[in-house]
C-alpha positions as CSV (number, residue, x, y, z in Angstrom):
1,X,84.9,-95.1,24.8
2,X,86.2,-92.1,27.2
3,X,84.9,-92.3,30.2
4,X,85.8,-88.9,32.1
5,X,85.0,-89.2,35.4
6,X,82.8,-87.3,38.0
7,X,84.7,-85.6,40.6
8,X,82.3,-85.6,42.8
9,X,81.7,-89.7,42.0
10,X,82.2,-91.8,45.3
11,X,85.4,-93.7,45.3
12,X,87.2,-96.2,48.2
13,X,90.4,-95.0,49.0
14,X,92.7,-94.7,52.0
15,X,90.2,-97.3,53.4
16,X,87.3,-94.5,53.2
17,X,84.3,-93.6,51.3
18,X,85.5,-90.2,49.9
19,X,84.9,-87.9,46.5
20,X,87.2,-88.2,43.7
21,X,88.5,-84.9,43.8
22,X,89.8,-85.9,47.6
23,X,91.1,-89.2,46.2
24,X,95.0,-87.7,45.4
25,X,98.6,-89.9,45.7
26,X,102.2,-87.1,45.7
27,X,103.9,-86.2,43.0
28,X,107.0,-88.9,44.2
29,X,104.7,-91.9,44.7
30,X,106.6,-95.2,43.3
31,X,104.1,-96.5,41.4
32,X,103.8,-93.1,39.3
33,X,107.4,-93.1,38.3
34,X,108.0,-96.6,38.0
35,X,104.8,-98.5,37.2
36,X,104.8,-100.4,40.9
37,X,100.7,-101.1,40.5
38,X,98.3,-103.6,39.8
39,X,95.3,-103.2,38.5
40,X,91.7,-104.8,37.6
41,X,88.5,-104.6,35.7
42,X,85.0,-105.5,36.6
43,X,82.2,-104.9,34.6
44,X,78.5,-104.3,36.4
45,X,75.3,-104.1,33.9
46,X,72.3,-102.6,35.0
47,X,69.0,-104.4,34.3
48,X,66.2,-102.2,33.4
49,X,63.7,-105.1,34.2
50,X,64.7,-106.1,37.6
51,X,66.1,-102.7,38.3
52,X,69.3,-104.3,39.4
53,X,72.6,-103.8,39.1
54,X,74.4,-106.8,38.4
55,X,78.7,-107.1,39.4
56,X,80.0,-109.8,37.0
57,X,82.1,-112.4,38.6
58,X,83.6,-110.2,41.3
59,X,85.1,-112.7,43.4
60,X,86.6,-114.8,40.8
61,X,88.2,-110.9,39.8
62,X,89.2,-109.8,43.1
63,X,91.1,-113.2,44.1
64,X,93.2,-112.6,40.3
65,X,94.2,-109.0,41.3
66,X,95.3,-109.7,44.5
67,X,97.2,-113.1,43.3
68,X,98.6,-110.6,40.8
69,X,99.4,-108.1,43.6
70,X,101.7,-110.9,44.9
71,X,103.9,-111.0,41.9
72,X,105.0,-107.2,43.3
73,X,104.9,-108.2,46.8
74,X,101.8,-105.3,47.0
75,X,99.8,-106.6,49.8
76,X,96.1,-106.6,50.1
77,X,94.6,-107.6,53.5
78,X,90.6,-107.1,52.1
79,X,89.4,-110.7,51.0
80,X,87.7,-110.8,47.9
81,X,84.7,-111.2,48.9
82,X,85.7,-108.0,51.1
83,X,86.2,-106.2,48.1
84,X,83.2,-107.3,46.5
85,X,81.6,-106.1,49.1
86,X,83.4,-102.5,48.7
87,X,82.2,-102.5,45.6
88,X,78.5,-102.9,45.9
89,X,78.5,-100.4,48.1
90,X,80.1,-97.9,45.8
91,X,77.3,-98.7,43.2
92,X,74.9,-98.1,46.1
93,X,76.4,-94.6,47.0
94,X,76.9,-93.1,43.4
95,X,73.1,-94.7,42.9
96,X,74.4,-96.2,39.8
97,X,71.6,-97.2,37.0
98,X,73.5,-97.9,34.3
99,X,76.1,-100.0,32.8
100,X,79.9,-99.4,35.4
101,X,82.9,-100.4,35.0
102,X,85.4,-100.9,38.5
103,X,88.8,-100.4,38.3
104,X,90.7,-101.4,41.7
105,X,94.0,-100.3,41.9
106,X,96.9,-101.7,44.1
107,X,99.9,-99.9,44.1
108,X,103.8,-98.9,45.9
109,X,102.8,-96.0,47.5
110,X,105.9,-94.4,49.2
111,X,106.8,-91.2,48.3
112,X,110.5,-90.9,47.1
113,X,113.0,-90.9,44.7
114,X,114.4,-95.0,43.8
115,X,113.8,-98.3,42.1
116,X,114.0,-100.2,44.7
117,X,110.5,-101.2,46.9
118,X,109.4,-101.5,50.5
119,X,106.3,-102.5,52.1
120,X,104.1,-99.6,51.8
121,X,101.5,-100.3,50.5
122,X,97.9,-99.3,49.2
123,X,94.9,-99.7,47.2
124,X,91.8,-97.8,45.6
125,X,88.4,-98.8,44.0
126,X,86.9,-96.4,41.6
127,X,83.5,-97.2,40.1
128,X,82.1,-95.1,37.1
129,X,79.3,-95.1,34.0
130,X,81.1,-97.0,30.8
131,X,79.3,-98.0,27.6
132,X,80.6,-99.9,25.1
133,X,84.1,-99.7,24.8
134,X,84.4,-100.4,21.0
135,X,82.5,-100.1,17.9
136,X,79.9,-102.7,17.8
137,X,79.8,-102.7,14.0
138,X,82.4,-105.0,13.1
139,X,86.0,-104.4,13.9
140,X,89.3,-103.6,12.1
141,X,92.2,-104.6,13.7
142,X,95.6,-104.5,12.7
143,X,98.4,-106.6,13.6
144,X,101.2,-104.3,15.2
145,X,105.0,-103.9,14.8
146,X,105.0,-104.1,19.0
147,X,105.5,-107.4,20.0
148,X,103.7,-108.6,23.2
149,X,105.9,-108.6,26.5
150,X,107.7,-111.8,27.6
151,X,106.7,-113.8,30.6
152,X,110.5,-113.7,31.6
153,X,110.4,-109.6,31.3
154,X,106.7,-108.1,32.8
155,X,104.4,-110.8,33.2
156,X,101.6,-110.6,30.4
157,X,99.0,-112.1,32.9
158,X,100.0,-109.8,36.1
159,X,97.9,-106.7,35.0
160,X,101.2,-105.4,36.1
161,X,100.6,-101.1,35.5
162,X,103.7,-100.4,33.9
163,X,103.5,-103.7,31.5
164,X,100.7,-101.3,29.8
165,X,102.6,-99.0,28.1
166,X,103.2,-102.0,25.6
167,X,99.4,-101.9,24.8
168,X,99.7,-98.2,24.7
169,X,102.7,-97.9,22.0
170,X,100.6,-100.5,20.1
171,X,96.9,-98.7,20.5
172,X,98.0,-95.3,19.7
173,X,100.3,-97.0,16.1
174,X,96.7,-99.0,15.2
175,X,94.5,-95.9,15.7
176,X,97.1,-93.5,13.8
177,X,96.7,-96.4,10.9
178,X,93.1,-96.3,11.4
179,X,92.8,-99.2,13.0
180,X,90.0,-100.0,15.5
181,X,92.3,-102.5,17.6
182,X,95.8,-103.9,17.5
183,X,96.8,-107.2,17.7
184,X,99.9,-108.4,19.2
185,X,102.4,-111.4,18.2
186,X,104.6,-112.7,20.6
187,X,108.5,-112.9,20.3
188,X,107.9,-116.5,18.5
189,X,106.0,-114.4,15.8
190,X,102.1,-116.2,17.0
191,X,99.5,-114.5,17.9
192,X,99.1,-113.3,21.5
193,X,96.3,-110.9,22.0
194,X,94.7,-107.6,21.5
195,X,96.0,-104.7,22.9
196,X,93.9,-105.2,26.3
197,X,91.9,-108.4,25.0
198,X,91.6,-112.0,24.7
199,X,91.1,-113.5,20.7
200,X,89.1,-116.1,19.9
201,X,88.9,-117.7,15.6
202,X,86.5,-119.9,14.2
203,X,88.3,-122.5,11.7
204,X,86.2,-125.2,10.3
205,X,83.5,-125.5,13.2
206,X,85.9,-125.0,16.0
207,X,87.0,-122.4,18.1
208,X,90.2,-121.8,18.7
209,X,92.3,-119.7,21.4
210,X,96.2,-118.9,22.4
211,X,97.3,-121.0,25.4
212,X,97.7,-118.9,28.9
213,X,101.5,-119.7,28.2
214,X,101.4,-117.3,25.3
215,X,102.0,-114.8,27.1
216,X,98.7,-113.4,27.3
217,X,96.4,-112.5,30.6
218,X,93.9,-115.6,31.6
219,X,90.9,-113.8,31.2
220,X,87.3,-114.2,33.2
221,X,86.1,-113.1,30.2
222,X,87.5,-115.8,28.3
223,X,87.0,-118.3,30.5
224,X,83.4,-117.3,30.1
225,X,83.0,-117.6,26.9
226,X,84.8,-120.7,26.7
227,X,82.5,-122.1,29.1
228,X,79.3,-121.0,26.8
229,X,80.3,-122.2,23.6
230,X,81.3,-125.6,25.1
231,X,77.8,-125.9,27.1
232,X,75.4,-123.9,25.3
233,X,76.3,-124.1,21.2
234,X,78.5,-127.8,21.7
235,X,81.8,-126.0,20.1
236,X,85.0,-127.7,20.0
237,X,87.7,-125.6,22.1
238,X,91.2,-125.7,21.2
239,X,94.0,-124.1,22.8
240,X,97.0,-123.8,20.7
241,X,99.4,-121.1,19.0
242,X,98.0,-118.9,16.1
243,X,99.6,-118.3,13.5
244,X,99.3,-114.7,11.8
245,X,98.4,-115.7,8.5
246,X,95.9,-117.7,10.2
247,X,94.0,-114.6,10.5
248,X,93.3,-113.9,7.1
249,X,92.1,-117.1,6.3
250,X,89.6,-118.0,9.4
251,X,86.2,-117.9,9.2
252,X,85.7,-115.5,12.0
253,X,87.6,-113.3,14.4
254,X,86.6,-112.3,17.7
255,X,88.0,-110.3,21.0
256,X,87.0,-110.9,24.5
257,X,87.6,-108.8,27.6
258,X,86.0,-107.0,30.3
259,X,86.1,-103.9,29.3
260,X,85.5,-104.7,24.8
261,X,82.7,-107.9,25.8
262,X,83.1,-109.9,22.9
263,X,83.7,-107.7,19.9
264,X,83.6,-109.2,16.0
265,X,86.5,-108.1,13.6
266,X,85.3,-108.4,10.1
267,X,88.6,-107.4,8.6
268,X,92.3,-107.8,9.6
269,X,95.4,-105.5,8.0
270,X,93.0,-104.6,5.0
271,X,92.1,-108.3,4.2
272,X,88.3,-109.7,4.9
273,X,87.8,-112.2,7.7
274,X,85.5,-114.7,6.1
275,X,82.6,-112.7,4.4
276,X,83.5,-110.2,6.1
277,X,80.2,-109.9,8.4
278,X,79.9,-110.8,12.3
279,X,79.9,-114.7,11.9
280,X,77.2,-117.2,13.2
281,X,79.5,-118.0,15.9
282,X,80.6,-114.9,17.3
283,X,76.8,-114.0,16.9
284,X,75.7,-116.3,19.0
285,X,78.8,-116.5,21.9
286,X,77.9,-112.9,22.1
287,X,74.4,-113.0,22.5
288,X,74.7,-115.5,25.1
289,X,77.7,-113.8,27.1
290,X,75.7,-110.0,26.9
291,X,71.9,-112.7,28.3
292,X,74.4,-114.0,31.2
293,X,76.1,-110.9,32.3
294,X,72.8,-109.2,33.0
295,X,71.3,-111.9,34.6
296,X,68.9,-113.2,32.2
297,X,70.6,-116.6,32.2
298,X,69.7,-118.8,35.0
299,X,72.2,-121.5,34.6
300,X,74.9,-118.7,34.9
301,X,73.3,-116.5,37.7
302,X,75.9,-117.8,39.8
303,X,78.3,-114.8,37.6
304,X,76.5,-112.1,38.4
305,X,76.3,-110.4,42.3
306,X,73.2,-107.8,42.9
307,X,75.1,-104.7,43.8
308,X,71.8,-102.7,45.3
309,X,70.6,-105.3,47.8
310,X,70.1,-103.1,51.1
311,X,72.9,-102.9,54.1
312,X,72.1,-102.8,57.6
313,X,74.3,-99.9,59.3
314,X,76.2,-103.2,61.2
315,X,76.8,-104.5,57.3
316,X,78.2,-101.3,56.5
317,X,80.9,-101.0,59.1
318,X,82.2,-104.4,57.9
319,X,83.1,-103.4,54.5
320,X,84.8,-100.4,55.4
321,X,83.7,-96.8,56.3
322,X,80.3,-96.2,57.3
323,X,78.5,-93.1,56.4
324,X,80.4,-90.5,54.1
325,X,79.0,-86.9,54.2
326,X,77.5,-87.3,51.0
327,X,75.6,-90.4,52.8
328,X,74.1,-93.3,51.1
């Protein structure tokens, strides 16, 4: 999915409640030349029956970024709950009734020309409508040439900005292939990850995942899911390197994430995962993930934070900026 944004859509930045189109860093701002950011991704999905927007796991998302922020020496002061805060109230302001996705960004924001950092420092939250962010039919996915950074080069798990352009070189190869998603192998040739995703494969009853030391990120998402299939459908989890040919010989493939949910890929480099249809499994995990993230779940209610509970004007001040001119 594109999701082009609304310049007039409500944003946090410079520590104010401000339009998009206001929201603007210099030409020479570190980050821009040399990927000094860190970002995030928090999903929010609107409930049409309790008229609710619900923030999935915000605090648990905020404390990552700004952990990750650390590994740049990009300092936040905002706790997460802070943030969380922030956030709510940018759902509030934009009167959000739909499905959002946040992206808080951290970056090195002095403005000048060398590698070589300092202590200025900022952040932004943008909030905006995002549907599904790939095909819900079944994936293809393709294993790429790209290998997936090492731990010892850009951190896989920072959500380090520049570390991207390693998902980007291997998106834009799958989709020129007419792939739907790449998947990455790390320098020991086993599967890592999709190009912005956690993978998950059924094999013989049990579900099985890459290790956090595989280089990949350690994903909310994934830890959700783990935590569903273990509880609520009595799967075996096992951590442990993938091997590609594994792939084409499980019984079903699937991709976790923020942004994707939990996506099914039927086929991998032009051979059929299992029968080639979204598995029992994956069927299941993500019926259950897609119940708890909109707050139909009340074992898991603890995940999800009501974005449009009302703020007192003293409430307001305390996350940061008060009234904007566009109001509440």
């Amino acid at each position: 999915m594109k999701a082009e944004a609304d310049q007039n859509l409500i944003v946090y930045f410079g520590g104010k409640y401000v339009p998009l189109h206001e929201a603007r860093v210099g030409i020479l701002t570190h980050a821009l030349h040399y990927g000094t950011g860190v970002f995030e991704g928090i999903r929010g999905y609107w409930n049409e029956g309790e008229q609710q927007l619900f923030l999935v796991r915000p605090v648990e998302h905020y404390e990552r970024w700004k952990q990750n922020c650390g590994i740049l020496r990009i300092g936040v002061a905002e706790s997460a709950e802070q943030l969380s805060e922030i956030t709510a109230e940018l759902a509030r302001r934009n009167g959000f009734r739909t499905d959002i996705y946040v992206r808080p960004l951290a970056y090195k924001s002095a403005e000048r020309v060398g590698v070589r950092t300092d202590d200025k420092d900022a952040f932004a939250v943008v909030a905006l409508p995002f549907g599904a962010y790939l095909p819900d039919k079944g994936l293809h996915a393709g294993v790429s040439s790209w290998r997936r950074l090492e731990d010892n080069a850009i951190p896989a798990r920072g959500k380090i900005c520049g570390a991207y352009v390693n998902s980007v070189l291997a998106s834009d190869d799958a989709r020129q292939a007419g792939f739907d998603e790449a998947l990455l192998l790390n320098e020991n040739g086993q599967v890592a990850e999709g190009a912005t995703c956690n993978i998950f494969m059924v094999r013989k009853g049990k579900l099985i995942t890459p290790s956090v030391t595989e280089n990949v990120l350690e994903g909310i998402t994934r830890d959700s899911v783990m935590e569903l299939a273990r509880r609520e459908l009595g799967v075996e989890i096992t951590e442990r390197a993938i091997d590609r040919s594994e792939l084409y010989v499980c019984d079903e493939l699937f991709l976790t994430g923020t942004a994707v949910g939990v996506s099914a890929v039927v086929r991998v480099d032009h051979r059929q995962v299992g029968d080639g249809e979204i598995g029992a499994v994956t069927r299941e995990v993500r019926r259950l993930y897609f119940e708890a993230v909109h707050g139909k779940l009340p074992a898991y209610r603890k995940w999800v934070v009501p974005a449009l509970a009302a703020r007192t004007e003293a409430e307001l001040q305390a996350v940061g900026g008060g009234e904007t001119a566009q109001g509440r």
